[in-house]
ROSE-4610 file (N, C-alpha, C; in Angstrom, 1 decimal, always signed):
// ROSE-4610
residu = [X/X/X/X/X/X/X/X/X/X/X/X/X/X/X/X/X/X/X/X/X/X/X/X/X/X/X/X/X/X/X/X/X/X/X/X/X/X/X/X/X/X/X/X/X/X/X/X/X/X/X/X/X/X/X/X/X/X/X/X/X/X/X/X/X/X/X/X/X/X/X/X/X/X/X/X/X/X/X/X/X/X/X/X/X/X/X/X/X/X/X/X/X/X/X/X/X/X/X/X/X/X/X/X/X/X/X/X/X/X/X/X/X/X/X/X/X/X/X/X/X/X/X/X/X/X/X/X/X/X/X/X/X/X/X/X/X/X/X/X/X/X/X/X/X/X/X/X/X/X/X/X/X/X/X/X/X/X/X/X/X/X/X/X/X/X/X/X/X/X/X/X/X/X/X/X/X/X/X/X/X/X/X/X/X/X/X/X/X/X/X/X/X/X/X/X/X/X/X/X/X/X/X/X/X/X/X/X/X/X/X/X/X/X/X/X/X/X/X/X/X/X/X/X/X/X/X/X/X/X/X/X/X/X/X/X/X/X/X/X/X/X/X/X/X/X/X/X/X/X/X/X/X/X/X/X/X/X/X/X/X/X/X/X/X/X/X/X/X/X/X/X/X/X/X/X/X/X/X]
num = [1/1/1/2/2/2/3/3/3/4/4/4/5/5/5/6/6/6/7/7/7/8/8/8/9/9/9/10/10/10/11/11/11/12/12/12/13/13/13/14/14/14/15/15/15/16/16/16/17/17/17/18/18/18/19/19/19/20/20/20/21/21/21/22/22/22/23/23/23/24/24/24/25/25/25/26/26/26/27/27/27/28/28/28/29/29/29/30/30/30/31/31/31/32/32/32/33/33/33/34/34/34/35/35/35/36/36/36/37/37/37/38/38/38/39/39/39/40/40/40/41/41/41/42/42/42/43/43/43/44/44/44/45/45/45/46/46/46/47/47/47/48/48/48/49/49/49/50/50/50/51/51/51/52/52/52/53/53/53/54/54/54/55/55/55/56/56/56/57/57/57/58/58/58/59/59/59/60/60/60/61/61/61/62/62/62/63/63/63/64/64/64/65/65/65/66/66/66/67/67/67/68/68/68/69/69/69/70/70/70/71/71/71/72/72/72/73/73/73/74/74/74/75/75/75/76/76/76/77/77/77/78/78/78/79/79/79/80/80/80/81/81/81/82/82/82/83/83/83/84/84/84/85/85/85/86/86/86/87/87/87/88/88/88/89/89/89/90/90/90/91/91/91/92/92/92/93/93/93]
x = [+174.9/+174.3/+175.3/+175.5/+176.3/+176.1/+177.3/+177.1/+177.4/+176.6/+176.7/+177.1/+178.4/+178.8/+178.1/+177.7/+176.7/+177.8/+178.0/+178.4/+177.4/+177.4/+175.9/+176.7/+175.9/+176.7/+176.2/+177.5/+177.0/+175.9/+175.4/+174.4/+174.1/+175.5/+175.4/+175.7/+175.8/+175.9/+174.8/+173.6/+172.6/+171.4/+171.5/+170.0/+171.3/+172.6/+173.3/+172.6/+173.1/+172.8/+171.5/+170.7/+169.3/+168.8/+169.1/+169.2/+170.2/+171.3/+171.4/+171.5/+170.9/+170.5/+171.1/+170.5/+170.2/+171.3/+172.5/+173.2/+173.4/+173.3/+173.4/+174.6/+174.6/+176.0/+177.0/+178.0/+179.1/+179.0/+179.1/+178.8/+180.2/+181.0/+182.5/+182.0/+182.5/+182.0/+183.3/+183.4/+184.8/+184.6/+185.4/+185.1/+184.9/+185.8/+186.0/+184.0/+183.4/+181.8/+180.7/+181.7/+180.8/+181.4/+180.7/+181.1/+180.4/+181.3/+180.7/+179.6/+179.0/+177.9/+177.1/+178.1/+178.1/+177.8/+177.1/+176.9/+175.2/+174.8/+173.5/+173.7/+173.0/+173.3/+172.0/+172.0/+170.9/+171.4/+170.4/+171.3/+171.1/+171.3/+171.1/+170.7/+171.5/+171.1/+169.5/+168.6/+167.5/+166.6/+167.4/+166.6/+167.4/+169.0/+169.1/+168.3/+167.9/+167.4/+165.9/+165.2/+163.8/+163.8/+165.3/+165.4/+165.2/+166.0/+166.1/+165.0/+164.0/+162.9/+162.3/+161.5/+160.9/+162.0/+163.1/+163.8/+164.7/+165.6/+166.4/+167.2/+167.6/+169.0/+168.5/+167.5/+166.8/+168.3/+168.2/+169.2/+167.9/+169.1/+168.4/+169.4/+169.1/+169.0/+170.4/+171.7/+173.1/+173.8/+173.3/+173.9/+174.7/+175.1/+176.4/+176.3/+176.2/+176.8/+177.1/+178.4/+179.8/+179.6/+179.4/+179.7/+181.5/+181.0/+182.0/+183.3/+183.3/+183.7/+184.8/+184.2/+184.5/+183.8/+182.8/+182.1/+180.6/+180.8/+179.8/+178.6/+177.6/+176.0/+175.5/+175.0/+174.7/+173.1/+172.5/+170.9/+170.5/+169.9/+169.2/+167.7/+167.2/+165.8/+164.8/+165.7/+165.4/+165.8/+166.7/+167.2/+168.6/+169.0/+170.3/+171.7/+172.3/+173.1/+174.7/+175.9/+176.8/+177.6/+178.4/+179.5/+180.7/+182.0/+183.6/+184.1/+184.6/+185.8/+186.0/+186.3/+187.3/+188.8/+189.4/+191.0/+191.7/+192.5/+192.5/+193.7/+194.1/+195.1/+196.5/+197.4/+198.8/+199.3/+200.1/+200.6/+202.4/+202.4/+203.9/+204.5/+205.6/+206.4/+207.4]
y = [+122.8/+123.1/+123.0/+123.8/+123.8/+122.5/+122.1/+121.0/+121.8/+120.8/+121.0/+119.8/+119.6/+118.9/+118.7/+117.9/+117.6/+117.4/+118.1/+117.4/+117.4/+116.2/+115.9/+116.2/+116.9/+116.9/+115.3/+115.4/+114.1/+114.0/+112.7/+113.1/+113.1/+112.6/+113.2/+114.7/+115.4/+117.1/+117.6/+117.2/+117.6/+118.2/+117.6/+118.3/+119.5/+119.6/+120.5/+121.9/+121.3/+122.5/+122.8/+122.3/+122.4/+123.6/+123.3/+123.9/+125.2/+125.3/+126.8/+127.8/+128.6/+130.0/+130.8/+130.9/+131.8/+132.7/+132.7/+133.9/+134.6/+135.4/+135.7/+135.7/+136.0/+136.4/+134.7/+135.1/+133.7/+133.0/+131.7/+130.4/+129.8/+129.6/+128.9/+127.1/+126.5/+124.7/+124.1/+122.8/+122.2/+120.9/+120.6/+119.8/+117.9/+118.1/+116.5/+116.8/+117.5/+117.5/+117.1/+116.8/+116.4/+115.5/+114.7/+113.7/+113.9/+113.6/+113.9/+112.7/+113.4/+112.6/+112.4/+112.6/+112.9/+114.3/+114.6/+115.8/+115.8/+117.0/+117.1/+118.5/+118.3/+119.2/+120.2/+121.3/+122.3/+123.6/+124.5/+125.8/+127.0/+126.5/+127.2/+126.4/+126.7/+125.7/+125.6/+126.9/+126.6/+125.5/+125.2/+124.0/+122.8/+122.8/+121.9/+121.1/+121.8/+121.6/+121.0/+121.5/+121.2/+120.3/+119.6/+118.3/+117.4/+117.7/+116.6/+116.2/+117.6/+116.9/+115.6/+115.0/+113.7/+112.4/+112.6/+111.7/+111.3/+110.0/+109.5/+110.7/+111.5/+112.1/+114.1/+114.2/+115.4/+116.2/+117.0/+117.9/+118.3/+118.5/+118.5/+119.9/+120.6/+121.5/+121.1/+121.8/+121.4/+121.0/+120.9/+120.0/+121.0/+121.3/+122.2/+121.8/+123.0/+122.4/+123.3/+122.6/+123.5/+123.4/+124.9/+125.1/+124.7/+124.5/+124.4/+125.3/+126.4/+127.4/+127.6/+126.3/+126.0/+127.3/+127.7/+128.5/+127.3/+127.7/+126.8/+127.1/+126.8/+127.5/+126.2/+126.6/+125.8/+126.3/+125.0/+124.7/+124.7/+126.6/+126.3/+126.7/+126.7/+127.0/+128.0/+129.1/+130.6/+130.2/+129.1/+129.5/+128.6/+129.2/+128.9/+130.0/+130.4/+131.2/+130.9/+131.5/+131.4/+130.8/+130.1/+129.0/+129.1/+128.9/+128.5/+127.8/+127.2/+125.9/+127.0/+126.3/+126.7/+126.2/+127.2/+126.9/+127.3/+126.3/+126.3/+127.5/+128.0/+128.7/+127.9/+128.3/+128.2/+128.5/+127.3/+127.4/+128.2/+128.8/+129.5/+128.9/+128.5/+128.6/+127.4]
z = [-127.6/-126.3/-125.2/-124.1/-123.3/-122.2/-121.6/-120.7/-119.3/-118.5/-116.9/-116.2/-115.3/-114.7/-113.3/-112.9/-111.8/-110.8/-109.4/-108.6/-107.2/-106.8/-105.5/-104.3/-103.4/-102.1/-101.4/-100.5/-99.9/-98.5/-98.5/-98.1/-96.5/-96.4/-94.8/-94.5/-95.5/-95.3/-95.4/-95.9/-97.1/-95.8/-94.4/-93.8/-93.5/-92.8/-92.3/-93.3/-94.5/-95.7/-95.7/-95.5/-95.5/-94.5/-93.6/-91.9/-91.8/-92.5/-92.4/-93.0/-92.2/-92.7/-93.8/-95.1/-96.3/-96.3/-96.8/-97.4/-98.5/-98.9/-100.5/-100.6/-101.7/-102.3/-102.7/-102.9/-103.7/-102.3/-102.9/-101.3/-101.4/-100.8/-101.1/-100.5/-101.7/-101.1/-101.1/-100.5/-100.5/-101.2/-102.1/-103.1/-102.4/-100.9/-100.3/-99.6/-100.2/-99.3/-100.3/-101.5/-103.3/-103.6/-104.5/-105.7/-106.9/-107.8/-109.1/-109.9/-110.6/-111.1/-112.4/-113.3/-114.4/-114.8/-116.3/-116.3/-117.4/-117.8/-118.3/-119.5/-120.7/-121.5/-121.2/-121.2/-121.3/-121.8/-122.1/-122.3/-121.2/-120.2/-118.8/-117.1/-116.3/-115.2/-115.2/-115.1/-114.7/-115.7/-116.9/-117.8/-117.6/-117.5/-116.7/-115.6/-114.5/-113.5/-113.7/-114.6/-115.3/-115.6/-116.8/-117.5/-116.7/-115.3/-114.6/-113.7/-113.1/-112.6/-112.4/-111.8/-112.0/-112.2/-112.5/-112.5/-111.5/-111.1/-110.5/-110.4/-111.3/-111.2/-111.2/-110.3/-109.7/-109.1/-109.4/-108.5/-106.8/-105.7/-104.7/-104.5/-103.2/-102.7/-102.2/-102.4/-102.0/-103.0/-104.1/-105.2/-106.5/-107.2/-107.9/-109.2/-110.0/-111.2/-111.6/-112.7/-113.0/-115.0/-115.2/-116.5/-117.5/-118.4/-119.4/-119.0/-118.5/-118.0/-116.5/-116.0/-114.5/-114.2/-114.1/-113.1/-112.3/-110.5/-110.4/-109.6/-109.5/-109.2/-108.4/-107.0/-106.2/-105.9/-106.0/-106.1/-104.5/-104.6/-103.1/-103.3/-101.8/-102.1/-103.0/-103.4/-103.5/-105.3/-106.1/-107.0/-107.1/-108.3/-108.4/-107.8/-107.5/-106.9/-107.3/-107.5/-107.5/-106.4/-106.4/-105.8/-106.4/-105.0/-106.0/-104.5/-105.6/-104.7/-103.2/-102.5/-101.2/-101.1/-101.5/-101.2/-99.9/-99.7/-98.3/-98.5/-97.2/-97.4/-97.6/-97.9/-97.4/-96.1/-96.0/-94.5/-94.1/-93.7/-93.5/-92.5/-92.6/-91.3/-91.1]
């Protein structure tokens, strides 16, 4: 069964995320705005997410998880959606 790496956003980010407005498409996150939190076996986020229900370790709305794969899917109100790192650019000069 495949594993999901939990990362929690932190929680002084968590109403900002809450509060702004709905975009579709890929969400770029920055990794110093998460900490990791173990991980959860399921064979898909949305059972992941089920497993966790009711318990301490609920995924909340801002919160990421990263397949075996490093592909990672960020938990918003609508679903699960696609996410990737934010790299910063390179600086010239």
């Amino acid at each position: 069964m495949p594993e999901f790496r939990i990362h929690r956003l932190k929680e002084n980010l968590r109403q900002q995320f809450q509060w702004a407005p709905h975009a579709s498409g890929t969400t770029s996150v920055k990794p110093r705005d998460y900490r990791a939190d173990g991980a959860v076996e399921a064979p898909g986020t949305y059972a992941a997410w089920a497993s966790l229900q009711g318990t301490e370790r609920a995924l909340n709305v801002g919160d990421l998880l990263e397949n075996g794969e490093g592909q990672l899917f960020i938990c918003k109100y609508v679903g699960f959606e696609e996410a990737r790192w934010a790299v910063p650019e390179a600086q010239t000069g």
